[in-house]
C-alpha positions in Angstrom: 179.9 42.0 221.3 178.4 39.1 222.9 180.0 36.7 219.9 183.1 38.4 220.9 182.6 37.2 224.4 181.5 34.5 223.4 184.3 33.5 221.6 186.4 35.0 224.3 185.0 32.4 226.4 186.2 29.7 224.2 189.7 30.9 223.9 189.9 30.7 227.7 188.6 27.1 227.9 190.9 25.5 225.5 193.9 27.4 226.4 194.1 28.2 229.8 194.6 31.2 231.6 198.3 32.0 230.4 198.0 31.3 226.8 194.4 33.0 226.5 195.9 35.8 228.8 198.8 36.3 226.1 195.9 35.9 223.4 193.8 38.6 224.6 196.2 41.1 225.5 197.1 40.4 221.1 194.2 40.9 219.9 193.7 44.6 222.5 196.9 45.4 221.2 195.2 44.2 217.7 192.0 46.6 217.9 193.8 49.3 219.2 195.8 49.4 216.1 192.7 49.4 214.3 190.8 52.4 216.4 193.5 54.4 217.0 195.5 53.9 214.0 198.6 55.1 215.2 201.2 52.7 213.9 199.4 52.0 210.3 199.6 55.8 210.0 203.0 56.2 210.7 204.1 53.5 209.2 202.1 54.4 205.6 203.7 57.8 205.9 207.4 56.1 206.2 206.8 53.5 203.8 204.0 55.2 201.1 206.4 55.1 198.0 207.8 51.3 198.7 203.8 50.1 199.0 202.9 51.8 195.9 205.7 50.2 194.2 204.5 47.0 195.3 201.4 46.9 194.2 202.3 48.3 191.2 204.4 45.7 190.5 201.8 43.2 191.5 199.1 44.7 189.3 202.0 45.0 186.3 202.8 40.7 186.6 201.3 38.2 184.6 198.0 36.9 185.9 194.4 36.3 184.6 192.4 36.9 187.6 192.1 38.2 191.1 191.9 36.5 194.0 191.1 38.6 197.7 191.1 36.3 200.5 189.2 37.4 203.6 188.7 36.3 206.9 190.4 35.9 210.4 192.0 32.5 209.5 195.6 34.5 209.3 198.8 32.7 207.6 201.2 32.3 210.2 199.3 29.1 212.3 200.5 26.3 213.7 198.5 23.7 210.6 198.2 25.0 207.6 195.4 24.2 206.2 192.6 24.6 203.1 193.3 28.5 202.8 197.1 28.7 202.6 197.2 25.4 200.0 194.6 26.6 197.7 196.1 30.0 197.7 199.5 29.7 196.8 198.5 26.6 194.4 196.3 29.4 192.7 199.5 32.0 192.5 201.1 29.2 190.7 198.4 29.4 188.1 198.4 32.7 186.9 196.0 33.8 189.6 196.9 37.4 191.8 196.1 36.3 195.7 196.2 39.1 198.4 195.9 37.2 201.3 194.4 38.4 204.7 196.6 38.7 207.6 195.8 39.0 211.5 197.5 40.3 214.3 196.6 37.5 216.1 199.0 35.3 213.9 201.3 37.7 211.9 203.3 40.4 212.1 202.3 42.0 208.4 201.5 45.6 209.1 200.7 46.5 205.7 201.4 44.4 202.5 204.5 41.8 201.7 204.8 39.6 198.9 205.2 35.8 200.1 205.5 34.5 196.9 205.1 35.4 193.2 201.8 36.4 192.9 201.0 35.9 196.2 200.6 38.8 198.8 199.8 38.8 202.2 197.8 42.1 203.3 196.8 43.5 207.0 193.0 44.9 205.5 192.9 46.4 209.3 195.0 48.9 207.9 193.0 51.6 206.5 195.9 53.0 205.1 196.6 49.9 202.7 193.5 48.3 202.2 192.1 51.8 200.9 195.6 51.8 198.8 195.3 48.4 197.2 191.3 48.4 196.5 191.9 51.8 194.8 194.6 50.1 192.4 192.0 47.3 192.1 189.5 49.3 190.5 191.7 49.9 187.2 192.5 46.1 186.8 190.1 45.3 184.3 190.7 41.1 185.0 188.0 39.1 186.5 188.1 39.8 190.6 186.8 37.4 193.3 185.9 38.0 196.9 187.1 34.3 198.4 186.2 33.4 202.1 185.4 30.1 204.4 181.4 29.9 205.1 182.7 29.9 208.7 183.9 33.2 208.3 182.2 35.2 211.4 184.0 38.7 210.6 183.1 39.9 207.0 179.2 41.0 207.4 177.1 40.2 204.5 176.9 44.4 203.4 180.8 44.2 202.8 180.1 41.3 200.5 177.5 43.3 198.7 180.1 46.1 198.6 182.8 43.4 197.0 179.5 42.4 194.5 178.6 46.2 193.4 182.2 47.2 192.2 182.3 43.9 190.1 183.3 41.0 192.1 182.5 38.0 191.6 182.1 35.8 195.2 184.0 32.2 195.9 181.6 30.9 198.9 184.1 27.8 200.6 181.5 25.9 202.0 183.8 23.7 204.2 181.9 22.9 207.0 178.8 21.9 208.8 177.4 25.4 209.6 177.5 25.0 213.4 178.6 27.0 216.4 180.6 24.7 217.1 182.6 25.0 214.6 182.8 29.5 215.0 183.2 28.9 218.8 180.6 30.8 219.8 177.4 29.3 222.0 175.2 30.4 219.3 175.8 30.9 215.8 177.0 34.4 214.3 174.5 36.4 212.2 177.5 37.2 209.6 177.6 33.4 209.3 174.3 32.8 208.9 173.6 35.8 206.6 175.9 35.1 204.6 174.9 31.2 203.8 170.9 32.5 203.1 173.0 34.7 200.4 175.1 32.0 199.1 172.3 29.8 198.4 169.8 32.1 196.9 172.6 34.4 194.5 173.4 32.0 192.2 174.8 34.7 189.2 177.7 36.6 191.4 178.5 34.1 194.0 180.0 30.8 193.2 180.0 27.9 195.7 183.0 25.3 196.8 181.7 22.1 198.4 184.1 19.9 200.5 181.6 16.8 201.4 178.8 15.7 200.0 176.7 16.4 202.0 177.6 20.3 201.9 177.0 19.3 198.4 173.6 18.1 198.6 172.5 21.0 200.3 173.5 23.2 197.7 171.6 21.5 195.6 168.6 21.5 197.8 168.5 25.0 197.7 169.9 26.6 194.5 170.4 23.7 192.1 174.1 23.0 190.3 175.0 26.4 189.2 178.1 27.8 189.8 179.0 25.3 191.7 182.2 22.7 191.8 182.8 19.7 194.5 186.1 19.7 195.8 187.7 18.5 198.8 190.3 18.9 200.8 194.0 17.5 199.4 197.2 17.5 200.1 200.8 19.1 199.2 202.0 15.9 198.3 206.3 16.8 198.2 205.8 18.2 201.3 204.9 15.2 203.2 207.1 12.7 200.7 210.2 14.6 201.3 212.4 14.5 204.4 215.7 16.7 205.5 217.9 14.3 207.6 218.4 14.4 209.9 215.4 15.3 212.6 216.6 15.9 216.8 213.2 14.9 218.8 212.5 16.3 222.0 213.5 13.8 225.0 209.8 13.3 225.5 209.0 12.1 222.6 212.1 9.8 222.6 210.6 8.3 225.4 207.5 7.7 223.1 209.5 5.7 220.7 211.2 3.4 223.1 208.4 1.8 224.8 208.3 -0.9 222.1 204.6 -0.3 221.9 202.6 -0.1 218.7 202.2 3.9 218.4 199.0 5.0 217.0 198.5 8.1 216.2 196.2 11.4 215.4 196.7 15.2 214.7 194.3 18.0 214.6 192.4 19.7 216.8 191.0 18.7 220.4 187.3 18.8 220.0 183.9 18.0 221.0 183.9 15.8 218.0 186.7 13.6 219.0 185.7 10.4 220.6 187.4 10.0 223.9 185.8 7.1 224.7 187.0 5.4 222.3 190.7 6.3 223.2 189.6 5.2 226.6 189.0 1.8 225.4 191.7 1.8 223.0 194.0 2.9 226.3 192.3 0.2 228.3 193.9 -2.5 225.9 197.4 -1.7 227.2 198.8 -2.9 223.5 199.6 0.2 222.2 200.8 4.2 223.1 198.4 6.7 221.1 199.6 10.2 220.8 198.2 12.8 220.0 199.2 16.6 218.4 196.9 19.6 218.2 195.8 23.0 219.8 192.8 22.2 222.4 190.1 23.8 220.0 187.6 23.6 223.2 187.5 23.0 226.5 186.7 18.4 225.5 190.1 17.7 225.9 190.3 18.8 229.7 186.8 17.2 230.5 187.4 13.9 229.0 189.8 12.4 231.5 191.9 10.9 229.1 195.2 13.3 230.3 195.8 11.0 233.3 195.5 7.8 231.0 198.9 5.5 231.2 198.9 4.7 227.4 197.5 8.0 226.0 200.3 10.9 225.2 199.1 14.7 224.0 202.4 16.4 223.0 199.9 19.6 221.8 200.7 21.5 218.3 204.1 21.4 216.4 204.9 23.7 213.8 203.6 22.7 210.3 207.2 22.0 209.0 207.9 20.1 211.7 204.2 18.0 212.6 205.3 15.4 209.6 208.7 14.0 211.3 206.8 13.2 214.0 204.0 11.5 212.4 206.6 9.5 210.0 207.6 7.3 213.5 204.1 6.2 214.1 202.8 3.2 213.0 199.6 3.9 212.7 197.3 7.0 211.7 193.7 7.7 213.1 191.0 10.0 212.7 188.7 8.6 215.6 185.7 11.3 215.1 182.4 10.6 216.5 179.6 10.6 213.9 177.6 13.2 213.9 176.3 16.5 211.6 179.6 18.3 212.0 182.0 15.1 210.7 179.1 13.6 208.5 180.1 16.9 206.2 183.7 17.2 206.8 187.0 16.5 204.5 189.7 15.8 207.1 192.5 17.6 205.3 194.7 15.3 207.3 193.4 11.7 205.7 195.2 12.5 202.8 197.9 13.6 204.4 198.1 10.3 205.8 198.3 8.7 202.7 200.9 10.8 201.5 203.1 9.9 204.9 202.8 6.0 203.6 200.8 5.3 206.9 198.1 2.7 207.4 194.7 4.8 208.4 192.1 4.1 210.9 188.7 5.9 210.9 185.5 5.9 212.2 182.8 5.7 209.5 182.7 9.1 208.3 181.0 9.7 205.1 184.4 11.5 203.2 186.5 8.7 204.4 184.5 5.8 203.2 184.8 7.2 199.4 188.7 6.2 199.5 190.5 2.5 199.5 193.0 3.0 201.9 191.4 3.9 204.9 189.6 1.1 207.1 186.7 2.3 208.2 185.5 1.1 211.6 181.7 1.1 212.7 182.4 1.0 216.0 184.6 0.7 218.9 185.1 -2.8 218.7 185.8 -2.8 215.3 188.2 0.5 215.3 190.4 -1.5 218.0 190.3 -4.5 215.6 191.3 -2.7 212.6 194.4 -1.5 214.1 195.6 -4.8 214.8 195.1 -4.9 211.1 196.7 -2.1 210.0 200.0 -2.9 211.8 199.6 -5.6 209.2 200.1 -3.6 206.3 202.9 -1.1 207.5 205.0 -3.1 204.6 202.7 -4.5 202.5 203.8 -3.1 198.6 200.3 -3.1 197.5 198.7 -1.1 200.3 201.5 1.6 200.2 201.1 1.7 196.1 197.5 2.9 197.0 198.2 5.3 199.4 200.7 7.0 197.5 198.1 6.6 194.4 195.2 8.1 196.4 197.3 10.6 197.9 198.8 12.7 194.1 195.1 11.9 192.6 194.5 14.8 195.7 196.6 17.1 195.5 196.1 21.0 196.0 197.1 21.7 192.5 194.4 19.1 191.6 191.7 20.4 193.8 192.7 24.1 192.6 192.1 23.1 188.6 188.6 22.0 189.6 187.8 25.3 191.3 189.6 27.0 188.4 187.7 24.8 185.5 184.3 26.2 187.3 185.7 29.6 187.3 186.9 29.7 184.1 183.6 28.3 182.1 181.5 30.8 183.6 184.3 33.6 182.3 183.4 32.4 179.1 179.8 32.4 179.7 179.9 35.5 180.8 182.1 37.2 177.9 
């Protein structure tokens, strides 16, 4: 409970009242679902012989393997990010995905199919879940429990559970573990818990690593086994093709006629980014920096940097929409302060970037420095410097022929096969 309040907490903070008001009263309305049971019952008892059918013909498509993704993450959120790519690359290579749903962020109340072989499944629903892992049981294909180490809801005894009936476990270790990260003041035992396991079962739970660092750890603890390095990518048609034409808000027409430089950044609001260095970067007066994001804490509010003349925050935009916006700006930033949390992250967005055709700015993060397009910046002075220098190269052939070059070698599809190509080899180890 006191996670739960904890988290609560956070909600609050980077929200405000209204928003985390509308939140909370969700997520009652959620667990009240869940205790009662009310509207899953009645709703299986309506629609029994239609969610049979489906998962019948799920189970009855061509695929090699199963895929169950858990965790609280949902489908329906304003960036898609590492879950949603890698899933729906997977259902385009023979893989079955059920994909967990929230009703925080969707309105699934038992099982739909999204795409072919791709499902998305409320497991708060007795009713279904009980349905589907019953059908489960008679597909004799491999079977893998897939969830974010940041996961804070599935307890290490359900992962046990998935091992015992003859899952195999994909551990996505994406992230620094830190409570900063789950939102909570101190870290949640199903977090921790689970790690210890991933890093001392190294026959039924197979590891992702995004950074190298996350990497190294790995190693550290349970040597190279079942293990693949892949980071973060990028749906690369998405973010090269355009529907014309695009009607921006008056705001951010205002934006675009200052006749300013814009520099820009999307993602979340964080303790991790550096508002002193958009403090200096405002203090120049040469350019307008916007930003987009949700307020993922309370930094934002605390920093000062709202009432700055040259910095924007226009908050999230829907994911279809987020790369119109960032096609006007001249510049793209990722202006992270270094420390344990960014020294081990893949910012899904740098290659993004790349794929928009932008010139990137970053601070020296360890996953940035491994590409040729960025500039990396070592510190403020420099970071202010470099943009002056990546205005430079906003039409400069060469530069955009390595970003689009960096961005397809990083695809989702690309960072799927090496997952797959770990998977796969210990299938045949296995046989």
């Amino acid at each position: 409970m006191g996670e739960k309040l904890s988290k609560l907490s956070s909600v609050f903070k980077k929200d405000g009242l209204s928003v985390a008001f509308k939140k909370t009263a969700r997520y009652v309305k959620g667990a009240a679902k869940q205790r009662f049971r009310l509207t899953y019952k009645s709703d299986f008892s309506k629609n029994r012989d239609d969610y049979i059918e489906l998962i019948d013909s799920a189970l009855s498509g061509e695929f090699d393997r199963v895929f169950v993704w858990r965790s609280s993450f949902g489908w329906n959120v304003p960036l898609f990010q590492r879950p949603q790519h890698i899933s729906k690359s997977l259902s385009n290579k023979r893989c079955l995905v059920f994909y967990e749903v929230t009703s925080m962020t969707d309105e699934t109340v038992a099982i739909e199919k999204l795409y072919n072989n791709l499902y998305l499944v409320n497991f708060e629903n007795p009713y279904i879940s009980n349905l589907l892992f019953g059908a489960l049981g008679d597909v004799d294909k491999p079977k893998y429990l897939q969830f974010y180490s940041t996961n804070w809801t599935i307890s290490k005894e359900e992962v046990s559970n998935f091992i015992g009936k003859g899952y195999k476990v994909l551990y996505e270790y994406i992230d620094e573990i830190s409570p900063d990260l789950a939102g909570t003041k101190q870290l949640p035992k199903n977090i921790a818990n689970k790690y210890d396991m991933a890093m001392s079962d190294t026959d039924n739970i197979y590891i992702v690593t995004t950074a190298d660092v996350l990497r190294g750890d790995v190693i550290s603890k349970r040597g190279e086994k079942n293990m693949v390095f892949s980071t973060n990518g990028v749906d690369y048609d998405f973010f090269t093709e355009f529907d014309e034409p695009f009607e921006f808000e008056k705001e951010y027409k205002e934006i675009l006629s200052r006749g300013k430089p814009i520099i820009g950044y999307y993602g979340a609001m964080a303790k991790w980014l550096d508002y002193d260095l958009l403090k200096k970067i405002d203090a120049t007066g040469r350019y307008t920096f916007v930003l987009f994001g949700i307020r993922y804490d309370d930094s934002l509010d605390k920093s000062g940097i709202l009432d700055l003349e040259n910095i924007v925050f226009l908050g999230s935009r829907e994911y279809e929409k987020l790369k119109y916006y960032a096609r006007e700006i001249d510049v793209l930033t990722i202006p992270f302060v270094i420390n344990d949390i960014t020294r081990a992250t893949s910012p899904l967005k740098l290659f993004e970037y790349m794929a928009l055709g932008k010139p990137i700015v970053t601070t020296a993060m360890n996953e940035c420095m491994k590409y040729k397009t960025p500039m990396i910046a070592h510190n403020h002075e420099e970071f202010i410097d470099l943009l002056d220098a990546a205005l430079s190269k906003k039409d400069d052939a060469e530069y955009l022929a390595e970003l689009d070059r960096e961005a397809k070698e990083n695809s989702w599809d690309a960072k799927t096969d090496e997952i797959l190509s770990m998977i796969t080899s210990a299938e045949n180890t296995n046989v």
